[in-house]
C-alpha positions as CSV (number, residue, x, y, z in Angstrom):
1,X,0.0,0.0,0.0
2,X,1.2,3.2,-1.4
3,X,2.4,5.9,1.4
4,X,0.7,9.8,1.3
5,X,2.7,12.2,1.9
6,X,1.4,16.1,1.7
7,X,3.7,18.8,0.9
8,X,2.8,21.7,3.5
9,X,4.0,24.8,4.5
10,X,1.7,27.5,5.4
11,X,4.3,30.3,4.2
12,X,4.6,30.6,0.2
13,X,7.9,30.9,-1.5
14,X,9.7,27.8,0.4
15,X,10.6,25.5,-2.3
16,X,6.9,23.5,-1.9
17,X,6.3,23.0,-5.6
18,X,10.1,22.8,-6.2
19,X,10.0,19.9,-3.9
20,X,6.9,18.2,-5.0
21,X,7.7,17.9,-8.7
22,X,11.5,16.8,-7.9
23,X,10.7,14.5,-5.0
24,X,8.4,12.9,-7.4
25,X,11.1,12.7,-10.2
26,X,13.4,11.3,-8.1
27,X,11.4,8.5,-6.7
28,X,10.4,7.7,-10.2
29,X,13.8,7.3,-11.0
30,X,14.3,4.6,-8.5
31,X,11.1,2.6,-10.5
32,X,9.1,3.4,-7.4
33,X,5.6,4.4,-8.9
34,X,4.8,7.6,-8.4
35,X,1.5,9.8,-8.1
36,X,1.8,13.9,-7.7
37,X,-1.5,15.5,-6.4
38,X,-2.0,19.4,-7.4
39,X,-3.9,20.7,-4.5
40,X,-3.1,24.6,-5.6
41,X,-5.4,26.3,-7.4
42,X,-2.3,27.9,-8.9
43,X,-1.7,24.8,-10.8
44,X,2.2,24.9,-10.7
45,X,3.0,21.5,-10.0
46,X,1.1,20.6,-13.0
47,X,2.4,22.8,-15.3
48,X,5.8,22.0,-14.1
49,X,5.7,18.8,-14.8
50,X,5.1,19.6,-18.7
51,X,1.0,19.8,-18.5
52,X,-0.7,22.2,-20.0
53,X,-3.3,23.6,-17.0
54,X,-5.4,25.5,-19.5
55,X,-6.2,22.5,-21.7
56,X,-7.6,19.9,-18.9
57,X,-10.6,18.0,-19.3
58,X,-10.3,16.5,-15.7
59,X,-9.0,18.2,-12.7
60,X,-8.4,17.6,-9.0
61,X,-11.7,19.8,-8.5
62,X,-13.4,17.2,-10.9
63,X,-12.5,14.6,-8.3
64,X,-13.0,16.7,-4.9
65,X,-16.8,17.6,-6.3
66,X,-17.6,13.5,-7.0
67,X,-17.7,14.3,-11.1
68,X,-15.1,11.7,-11.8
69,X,-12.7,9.5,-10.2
70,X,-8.8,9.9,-9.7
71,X,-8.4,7.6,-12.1
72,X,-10.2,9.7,-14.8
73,X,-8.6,12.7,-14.1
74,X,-4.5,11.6,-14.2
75,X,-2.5,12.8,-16.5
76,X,1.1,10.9,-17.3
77,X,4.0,13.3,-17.0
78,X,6.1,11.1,-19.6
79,X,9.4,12.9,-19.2
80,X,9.4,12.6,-15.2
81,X,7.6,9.5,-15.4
82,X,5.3,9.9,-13.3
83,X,1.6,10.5,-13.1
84,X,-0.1,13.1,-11.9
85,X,-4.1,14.6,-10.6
86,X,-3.5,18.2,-12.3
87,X,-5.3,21.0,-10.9
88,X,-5.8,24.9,-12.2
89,X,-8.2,27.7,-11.3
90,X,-11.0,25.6,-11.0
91,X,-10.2,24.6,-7.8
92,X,-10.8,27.8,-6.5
93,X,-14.6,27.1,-6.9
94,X,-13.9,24.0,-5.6
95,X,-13.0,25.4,-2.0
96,X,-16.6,27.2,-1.7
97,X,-18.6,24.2,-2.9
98,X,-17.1,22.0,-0.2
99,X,-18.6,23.7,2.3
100,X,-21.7,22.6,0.7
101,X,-21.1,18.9,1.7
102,X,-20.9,16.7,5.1
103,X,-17.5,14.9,4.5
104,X,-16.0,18.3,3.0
105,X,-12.9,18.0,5.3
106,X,-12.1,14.5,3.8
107,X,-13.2,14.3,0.4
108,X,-9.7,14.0,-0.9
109,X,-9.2,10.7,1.7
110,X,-11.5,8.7,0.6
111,X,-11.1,9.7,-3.5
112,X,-7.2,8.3,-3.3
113,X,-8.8,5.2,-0.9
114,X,-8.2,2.7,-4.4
115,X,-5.5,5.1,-5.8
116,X,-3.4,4.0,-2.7
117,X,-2.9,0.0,-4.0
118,X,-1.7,1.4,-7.1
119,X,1.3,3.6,-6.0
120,X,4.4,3.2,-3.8
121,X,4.4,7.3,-3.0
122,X,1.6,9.6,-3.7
123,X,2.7,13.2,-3.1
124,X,0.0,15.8,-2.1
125,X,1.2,19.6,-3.4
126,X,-0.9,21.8,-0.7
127,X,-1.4,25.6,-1.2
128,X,0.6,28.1,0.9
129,X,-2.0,28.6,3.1
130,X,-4.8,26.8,5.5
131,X,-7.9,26.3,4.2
132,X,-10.4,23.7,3.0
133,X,-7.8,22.6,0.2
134,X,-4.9,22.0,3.0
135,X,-7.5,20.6,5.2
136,X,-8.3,17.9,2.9
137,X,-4.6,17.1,1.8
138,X,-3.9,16.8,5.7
139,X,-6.9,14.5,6.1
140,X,-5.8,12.5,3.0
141,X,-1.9,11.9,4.1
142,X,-0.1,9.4,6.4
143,X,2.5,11.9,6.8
144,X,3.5,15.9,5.9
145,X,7.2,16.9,4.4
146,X,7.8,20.4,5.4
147,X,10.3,22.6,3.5
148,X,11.3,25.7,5.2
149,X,14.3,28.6,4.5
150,X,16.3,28.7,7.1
151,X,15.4,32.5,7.6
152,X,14.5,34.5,10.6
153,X,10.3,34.0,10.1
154,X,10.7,30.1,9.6
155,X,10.7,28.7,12.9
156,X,7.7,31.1,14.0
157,X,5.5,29.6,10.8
158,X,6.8,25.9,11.6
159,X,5.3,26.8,15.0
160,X,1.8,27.3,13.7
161,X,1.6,24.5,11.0
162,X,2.9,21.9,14.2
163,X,-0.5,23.2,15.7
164,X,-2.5,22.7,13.2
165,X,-0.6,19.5,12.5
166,X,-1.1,18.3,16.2
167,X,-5.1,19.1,16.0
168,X,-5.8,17.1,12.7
169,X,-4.2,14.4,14.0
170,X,-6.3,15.4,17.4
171,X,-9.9,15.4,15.7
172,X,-10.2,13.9,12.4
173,X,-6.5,11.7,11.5
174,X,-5.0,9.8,13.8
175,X,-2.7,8.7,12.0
176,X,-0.9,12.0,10.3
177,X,3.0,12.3,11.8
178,X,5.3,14.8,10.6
179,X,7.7,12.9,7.9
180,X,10.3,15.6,7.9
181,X,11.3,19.3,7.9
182,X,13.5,19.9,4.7
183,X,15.7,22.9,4.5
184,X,15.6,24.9,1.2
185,X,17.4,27.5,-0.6
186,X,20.3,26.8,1.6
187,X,23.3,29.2,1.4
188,X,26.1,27.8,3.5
189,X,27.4,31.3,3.7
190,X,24.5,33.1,4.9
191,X,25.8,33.1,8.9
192,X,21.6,33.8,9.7
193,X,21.2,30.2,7.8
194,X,23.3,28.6,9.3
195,X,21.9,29.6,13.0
196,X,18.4,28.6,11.9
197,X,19.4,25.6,10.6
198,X,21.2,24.6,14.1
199,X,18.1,25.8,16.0
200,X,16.0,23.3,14.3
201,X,18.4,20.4,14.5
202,X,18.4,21.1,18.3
203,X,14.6,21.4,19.1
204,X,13.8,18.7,16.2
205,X,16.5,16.4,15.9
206,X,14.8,13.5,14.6
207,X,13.2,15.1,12.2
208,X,15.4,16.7,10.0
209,X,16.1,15.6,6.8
210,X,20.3,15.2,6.7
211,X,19.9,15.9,3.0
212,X,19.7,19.8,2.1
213,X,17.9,22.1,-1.1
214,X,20.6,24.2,-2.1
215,X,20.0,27.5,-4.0
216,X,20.8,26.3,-7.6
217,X,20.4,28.6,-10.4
218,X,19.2,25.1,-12.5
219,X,16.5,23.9,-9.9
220,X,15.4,27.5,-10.4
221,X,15.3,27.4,-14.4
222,X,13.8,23.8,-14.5
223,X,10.1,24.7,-13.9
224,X,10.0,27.2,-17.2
225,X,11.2,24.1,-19.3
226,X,7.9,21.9,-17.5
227,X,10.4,19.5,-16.4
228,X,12.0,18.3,-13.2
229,X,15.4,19.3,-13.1
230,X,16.9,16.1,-13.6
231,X,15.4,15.5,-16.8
232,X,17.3,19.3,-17.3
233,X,20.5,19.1,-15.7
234,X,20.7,15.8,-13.7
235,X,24.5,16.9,-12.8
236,X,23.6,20.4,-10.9
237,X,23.5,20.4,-7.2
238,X,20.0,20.9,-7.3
239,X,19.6,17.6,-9.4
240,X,21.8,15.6,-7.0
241,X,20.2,17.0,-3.7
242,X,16.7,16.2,-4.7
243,X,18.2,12.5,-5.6
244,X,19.7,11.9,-1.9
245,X,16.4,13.3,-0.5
246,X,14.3,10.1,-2.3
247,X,17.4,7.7,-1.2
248,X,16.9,9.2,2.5
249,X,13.4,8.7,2.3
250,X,13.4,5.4,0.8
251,X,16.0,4.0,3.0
252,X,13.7,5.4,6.4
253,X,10.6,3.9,5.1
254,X,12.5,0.3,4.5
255,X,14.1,-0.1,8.3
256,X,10.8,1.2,9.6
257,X,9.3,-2.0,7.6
258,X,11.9,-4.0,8.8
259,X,11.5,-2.7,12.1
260,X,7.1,-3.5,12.3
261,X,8.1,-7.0,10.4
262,X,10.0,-7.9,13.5
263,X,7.9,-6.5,16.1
């Protein structure tokens, strides 16, 4: 059974996209199969992996509102290798109709309930904020990846999505953990970087990923292109990071099924 993870950080600009399409890229290139889930209106994970958001017949909002089935709605990424549940401005709409409907918080859950034997990762892109969207990617996941800069506002909006973290798992899933805070646009010689980052390797040592997003001027170029940036470079930095960060997580998710088998 495939494992959920949602993308999450409440504060835009962090490298959430960037780590969505990449993550899901690199996972793809270890044969794993791979589903992305675009749960921002702004569509950017879909049209970073090479779809077209303005030419969809099927969208995530399709499959929030009950008008089809994930499976109807995924596109293949073919250069990433991947497939993905694209999503544009339609979603927006989607967000005020949910209120409209007595499971609204976990619509998304129980759509990806089959999609879940057919993928070893499905990756959930959440928008940069809290709302009914975030809500039902939080509901949907076993787990949330949270990239953060390692800048002076960080650890006070880490604070506040480990709240709302804590009461979803509190209320309405039991099972969410945190999988991971990933630092992003890492400058080794920013001195203010360097703090943060030893702040939250103090107050969350298990947590933090050992790999780290540097800034890399061909992640950063990658999205115009529509691919992942190792289909573009897959010698930069950016390439090779994003490559130990699916070893890392593939590697933690083996010993903890080796370490259930034997319990």
């Amino acid at each position: 059974m495939g494992k959920i993870i949602a993308i999450a950080n409440q504060k835009g600009g962090v490298g959430k996209t960037t780590t969505c399409i990449n993550l899901a890229a690199s996972l793809a290139a270890t044969k794993r199969k791979v589903l992305l889930v675009d749960m921002d209106p702004q569509g950017n994970a879909t049209m970073g992996s090479g779809i077209n958001k303005n030419q969809l017949e099927r969208t995530t909002c399709d499959v929030l509102l009950g008008e089809c089935t994930v499976e109807e709605a995924i596109v293949r990424s073919e250069d990433a290798e991947y497939d993905i549940l694209p999503a544009n401005g339609d979603l927006t709409a989607a967000e005020v109709s949910l209120i409209e409907f007595q499971d609204r918080d976990s619509r998304l859950r129980s759509a990806l309930e089959k999609a879940k034997n057919t993928y070893d990762y499905i990756l959930i892109d959440c928008p940069p904020s809290l709302n009914m969207l975030t809500l039902n990617s939080l509901v949907a996941a076993q787990s949330v990846m949270i990239p953060m800069q390692c800048e002076y506002y960080a650890l006070e909006g880490l604070t506040a999505l480990l709240e709302t973290v804590n009461q979803i798992q509190a209320t309405v899933n039991s099972e969410l953990q945190v999988e991971g805070l990933l630092r992003t646009m890492f400058d080794p010689r920013n001195n203010l970087a360097n703090d943060v980052s030893g702040q939250l390797l103090v107050h969350f040592p298990q947590k933090v990923y050992r790999t780290v997003i540097p800034r890399n001027v061909r992640l950063a170029e990658a999205p115009s292109h529509g691919i992942p940036v190792i289909q573009y470079d897959k010698s930069s930095r950016g390439a090779l990071a994003y490559l130990a960060l699916a070893g890392e997580i593939l590697r933690k998710h083996e010993d903890a099924t080796l370490v259930g088998n034997v319990s």
